[in-house]
Backbone as CSV, one residue per row, in Angstrom:
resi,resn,N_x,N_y,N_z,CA_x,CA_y,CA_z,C_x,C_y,C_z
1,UNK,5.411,12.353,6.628,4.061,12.847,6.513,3.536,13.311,7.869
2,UNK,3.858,12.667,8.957,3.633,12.742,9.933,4.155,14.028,10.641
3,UNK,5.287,14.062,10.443,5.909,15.333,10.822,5.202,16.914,10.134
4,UNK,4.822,16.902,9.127,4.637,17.537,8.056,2.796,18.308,8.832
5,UNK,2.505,17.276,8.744,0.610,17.642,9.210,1.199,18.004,10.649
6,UNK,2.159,17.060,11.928,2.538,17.961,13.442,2.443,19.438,12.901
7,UNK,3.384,19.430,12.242,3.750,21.279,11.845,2.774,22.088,11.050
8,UNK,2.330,21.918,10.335,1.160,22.728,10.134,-0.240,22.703,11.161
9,UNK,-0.291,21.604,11.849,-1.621,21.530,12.650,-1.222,22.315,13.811
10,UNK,0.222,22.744,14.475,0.818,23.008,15.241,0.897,24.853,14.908
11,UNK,1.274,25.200,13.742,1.628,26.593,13.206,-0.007,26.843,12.908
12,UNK,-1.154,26.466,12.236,-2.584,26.692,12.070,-2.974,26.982,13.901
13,UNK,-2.848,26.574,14.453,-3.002,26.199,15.911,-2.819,27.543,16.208
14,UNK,-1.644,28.121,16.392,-0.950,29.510,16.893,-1.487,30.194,16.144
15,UNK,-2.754,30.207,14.841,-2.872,31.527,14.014,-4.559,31.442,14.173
16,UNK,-4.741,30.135,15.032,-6.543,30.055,15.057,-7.061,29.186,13.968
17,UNK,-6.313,28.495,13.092,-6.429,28.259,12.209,-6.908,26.552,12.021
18,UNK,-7.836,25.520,12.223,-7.738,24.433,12.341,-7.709,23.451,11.022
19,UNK,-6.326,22.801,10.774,-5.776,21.949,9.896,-7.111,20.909,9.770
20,UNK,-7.676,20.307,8.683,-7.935,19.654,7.932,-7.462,18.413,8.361
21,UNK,-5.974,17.779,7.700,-5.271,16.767,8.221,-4.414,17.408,9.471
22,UNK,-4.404,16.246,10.692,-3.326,16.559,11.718,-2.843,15.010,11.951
23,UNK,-2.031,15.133,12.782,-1.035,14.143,13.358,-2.322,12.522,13.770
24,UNK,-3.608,12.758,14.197,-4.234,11.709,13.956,-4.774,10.920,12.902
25,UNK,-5.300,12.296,11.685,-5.647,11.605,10.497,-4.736,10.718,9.704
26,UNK,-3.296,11.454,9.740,-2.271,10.646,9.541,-2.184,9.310,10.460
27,UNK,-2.097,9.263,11.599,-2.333,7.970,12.346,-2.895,7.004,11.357
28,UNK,-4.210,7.180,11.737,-5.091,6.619,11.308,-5.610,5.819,10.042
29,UNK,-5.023,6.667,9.238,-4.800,5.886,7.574,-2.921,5.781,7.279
30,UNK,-2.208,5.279,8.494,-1.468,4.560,8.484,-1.498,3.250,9.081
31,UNK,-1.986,3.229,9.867,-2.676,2.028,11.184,-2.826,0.833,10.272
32,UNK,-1.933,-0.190,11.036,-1.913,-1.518,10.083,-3.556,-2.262,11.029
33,UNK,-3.868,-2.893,10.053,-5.369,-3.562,10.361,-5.353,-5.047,9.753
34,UNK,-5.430,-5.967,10.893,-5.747,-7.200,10.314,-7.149,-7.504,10.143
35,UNK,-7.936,-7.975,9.345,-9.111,-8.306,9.123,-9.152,-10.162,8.538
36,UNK,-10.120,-11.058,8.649,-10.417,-11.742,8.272,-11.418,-11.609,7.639
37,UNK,-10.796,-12.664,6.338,-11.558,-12.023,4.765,-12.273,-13.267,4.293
38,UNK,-12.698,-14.285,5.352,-13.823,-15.359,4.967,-15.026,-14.394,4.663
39,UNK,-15.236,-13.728,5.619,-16.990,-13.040,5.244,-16.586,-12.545,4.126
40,UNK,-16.274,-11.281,4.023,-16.079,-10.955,2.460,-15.912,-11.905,1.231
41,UNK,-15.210,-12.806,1.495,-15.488,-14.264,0.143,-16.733,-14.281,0.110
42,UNK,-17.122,-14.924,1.394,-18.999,-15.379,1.362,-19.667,-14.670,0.971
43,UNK,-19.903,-13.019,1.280,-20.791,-11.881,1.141,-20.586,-11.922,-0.506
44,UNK,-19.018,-11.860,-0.685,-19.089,-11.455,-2.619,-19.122,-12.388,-3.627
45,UNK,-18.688,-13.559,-3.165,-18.635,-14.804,-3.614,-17.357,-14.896,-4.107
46,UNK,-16.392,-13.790,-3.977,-15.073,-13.754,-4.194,-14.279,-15.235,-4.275
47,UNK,-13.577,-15.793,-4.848,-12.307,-16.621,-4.404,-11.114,-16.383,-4.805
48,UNK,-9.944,-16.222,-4.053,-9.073,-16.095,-4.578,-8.119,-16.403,-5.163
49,UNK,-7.398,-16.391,-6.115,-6.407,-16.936,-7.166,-5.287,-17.645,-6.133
50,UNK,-4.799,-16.675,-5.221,-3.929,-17.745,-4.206,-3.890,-17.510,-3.149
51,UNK,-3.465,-18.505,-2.310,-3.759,-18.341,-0.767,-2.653,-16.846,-0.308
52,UNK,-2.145,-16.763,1.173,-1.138,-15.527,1.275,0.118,-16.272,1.243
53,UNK,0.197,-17.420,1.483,1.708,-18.234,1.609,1.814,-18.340,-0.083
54,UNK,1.229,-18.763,-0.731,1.334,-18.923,-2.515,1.695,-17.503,-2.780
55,UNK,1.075,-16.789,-2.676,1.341,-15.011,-3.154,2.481,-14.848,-2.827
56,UNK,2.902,-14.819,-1.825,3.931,-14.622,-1.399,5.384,-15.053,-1.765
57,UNK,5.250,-16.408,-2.520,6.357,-17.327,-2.915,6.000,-16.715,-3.689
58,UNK,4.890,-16.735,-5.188,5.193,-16.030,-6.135,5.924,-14.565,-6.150
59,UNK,5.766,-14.021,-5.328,6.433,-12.623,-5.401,7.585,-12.731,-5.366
60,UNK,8.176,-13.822,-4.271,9.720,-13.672,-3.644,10.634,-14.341,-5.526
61,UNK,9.915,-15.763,-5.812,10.651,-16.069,-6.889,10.609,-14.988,-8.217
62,UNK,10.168,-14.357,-8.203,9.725,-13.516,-9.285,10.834,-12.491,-9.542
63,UNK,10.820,-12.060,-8.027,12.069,-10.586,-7.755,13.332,-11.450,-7.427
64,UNK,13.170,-12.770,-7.643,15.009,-13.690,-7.503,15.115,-13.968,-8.996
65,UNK,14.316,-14.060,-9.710,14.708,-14.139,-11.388,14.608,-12.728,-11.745
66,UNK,14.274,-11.680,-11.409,14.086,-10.368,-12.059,15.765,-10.276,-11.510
67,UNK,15.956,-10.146,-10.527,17.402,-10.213,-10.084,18.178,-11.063,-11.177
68,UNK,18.321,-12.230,-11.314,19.445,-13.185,-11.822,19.488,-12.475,-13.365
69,UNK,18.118,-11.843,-14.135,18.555,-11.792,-15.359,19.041,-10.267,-15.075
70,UNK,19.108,-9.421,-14.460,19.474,-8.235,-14.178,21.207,-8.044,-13.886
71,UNK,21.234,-9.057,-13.283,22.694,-8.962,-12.702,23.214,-9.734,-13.954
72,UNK,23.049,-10.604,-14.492,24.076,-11.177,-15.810,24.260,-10.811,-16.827
């Protein structure tokens, strides 16, 4: 994607032409972001079903039985 918006923001560039998306917008809504999500609980009253270590085990066992009945 990245490459894709370089080259057109790059070829628009040489014709006068200014790209819309370029090589930062792409940045930018790739950019990993950690946030802490206590306020947001508090503000929405949100709680969540599982912590990130629980989610996480659920996912991993999930795709090791989607595996075992796949492969037999």
């Amino acid at each position: 994607m990245r490459l894709a918006a370089g080259i057109l923001e790059d070829a628009g560039r040489m014709i006068g032409f200014k790209s819309p998306i370029g090589r930062a917008t792409i940045d930018k809504y790739t950019e990993d972001i950690a946030v802490e999500g206590q306020h947001f609980q508090k503000e929405l009253g949100f709680v969540p079903q599982y912590d990130l270590n629980a989610g996480w085990r659920e996912v991993l066992f999930e795709e090791d039985d989607r595996r075992r009945t796949t492969d037999d």
